[in-house]
N, C-alpha and C positions, 0 to 999 in steps of 0.2 A: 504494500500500500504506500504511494506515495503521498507527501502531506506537504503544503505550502502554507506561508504564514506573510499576507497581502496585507501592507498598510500605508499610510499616511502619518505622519508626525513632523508636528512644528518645534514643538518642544524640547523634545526627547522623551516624554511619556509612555506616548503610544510605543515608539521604538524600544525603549525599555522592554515592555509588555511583552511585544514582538520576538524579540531577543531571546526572552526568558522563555516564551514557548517555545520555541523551534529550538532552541537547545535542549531542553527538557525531552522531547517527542523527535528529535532529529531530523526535523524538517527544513528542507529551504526557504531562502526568504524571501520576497519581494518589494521593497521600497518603493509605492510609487510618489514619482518627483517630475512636478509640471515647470515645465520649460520655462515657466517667470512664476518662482517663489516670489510671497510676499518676503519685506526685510524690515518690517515695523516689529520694533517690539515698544512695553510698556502698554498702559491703557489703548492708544492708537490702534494694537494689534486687536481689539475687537472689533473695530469698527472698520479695519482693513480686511479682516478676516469673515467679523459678520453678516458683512453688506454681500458679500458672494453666493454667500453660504444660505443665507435668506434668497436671495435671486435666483438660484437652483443654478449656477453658473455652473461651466462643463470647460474647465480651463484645459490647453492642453500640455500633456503627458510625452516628458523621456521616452522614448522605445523603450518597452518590461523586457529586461533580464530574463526575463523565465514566461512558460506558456503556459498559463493557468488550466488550459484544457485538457494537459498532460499529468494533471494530479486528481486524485481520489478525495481526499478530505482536504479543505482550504477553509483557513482559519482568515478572516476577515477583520482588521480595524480600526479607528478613529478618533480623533480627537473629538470632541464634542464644540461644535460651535453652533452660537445662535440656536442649542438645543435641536441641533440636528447633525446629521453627518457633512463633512467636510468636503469641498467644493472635487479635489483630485479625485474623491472618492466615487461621486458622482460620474465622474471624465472614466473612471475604471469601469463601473457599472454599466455606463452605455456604450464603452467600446468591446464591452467583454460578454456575448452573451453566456454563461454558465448556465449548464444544465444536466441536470441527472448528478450533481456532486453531491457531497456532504458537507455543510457547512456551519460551521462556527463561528457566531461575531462576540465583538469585544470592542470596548470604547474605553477612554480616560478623561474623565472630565475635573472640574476646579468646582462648578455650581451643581445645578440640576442637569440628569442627564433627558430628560423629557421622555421620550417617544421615538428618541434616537435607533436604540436596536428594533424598534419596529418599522421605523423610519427606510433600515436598513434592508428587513423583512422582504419590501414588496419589491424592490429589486434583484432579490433571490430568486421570487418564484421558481418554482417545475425542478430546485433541488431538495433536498430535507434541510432541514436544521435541526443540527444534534444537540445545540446549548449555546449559551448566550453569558455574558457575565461584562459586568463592568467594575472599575478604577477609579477611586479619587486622590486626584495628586498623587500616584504613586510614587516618584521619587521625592516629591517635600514631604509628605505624609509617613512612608517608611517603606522606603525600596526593601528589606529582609522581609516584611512582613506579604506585600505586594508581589515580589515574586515567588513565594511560599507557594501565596494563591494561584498563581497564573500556571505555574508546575502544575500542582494539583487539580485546577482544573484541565488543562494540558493532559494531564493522567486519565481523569475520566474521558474526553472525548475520544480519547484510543479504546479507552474499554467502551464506551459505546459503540464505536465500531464495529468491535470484535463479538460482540454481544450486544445484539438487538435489540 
């Protein structure tokens, strides 16, 4: 079974997250990185980031490293802006139809995560979803603790696999 772990991070959060499951479960990674990243940070960055991200904008996307149709279980995830998924992420979704996968989302957020993993849901359709789990602040909060989690949930979605 092979297993990819697709995401987006401005941070470093998400990528943390990322990191920490595919080492865990041995899966490859795929960073996706749109050919004009924002470079605001401080308060700015919300309103650089949220005004997209509310627009349902579809910015575009690096060449992927890797062929997401060429894996069995793909783990999926995002920062949380403006209480939804992230502008790349969207740009991945509608260049990428997936189907018949198994998939797992996961988010990091600072606030409220809304509606975000369901958000994420309807552009899954026609695969399963094995599990879903989110992050707050994980590395200000307590990266030992945060990746504890992400392992362990990591662990379950291989025994889900494996076991129906």
């Amino acid at each position: 079974m092979k297993s990819l772990v697709v995401y987006y991070s401005f941070e470093g959060n998400t990528k943390f997250v990322a990191e920490t499951i595919a080492q865990k479960i041995g899966a490859d990674l795929l960073a996706l990185k749109p050919k004009k990243e924002i470079q605001t940070h401080g308060f700015m960055k919300y309103f650089w980031g949220g005004k997209p991200a509310t627009m349902q904008e579809t910015p575009e996307l690096l060449p992927l490293e890797k062929n997401p149709s060429e894996y069995d279980l793909i783990f999926i995830g995002t920062p949380v802006w403006a209480f939804t998924f992230t502008p790349p992420l969207r740009s991945f979704f509608t260049s990428q139809k997936l189907k018949g996968k198994k998939i797992a989302l996961f988010c990091c957020h600072g606030g409220r995560m809304a509606k975000t993993l369901e958000k994420m849901k309807e552009h899954v359709i026609g695969n399963d979803i094995i599990g879903e789990i989110d992050f707050r602040e994980p590395l200000k909060n307590n990266a030992t603790q945060a990746a504890e989690k992400a392992q362990q949930w990591a662990k379950e979605m291989i025994q889900n696999m494996k076991n129906p």
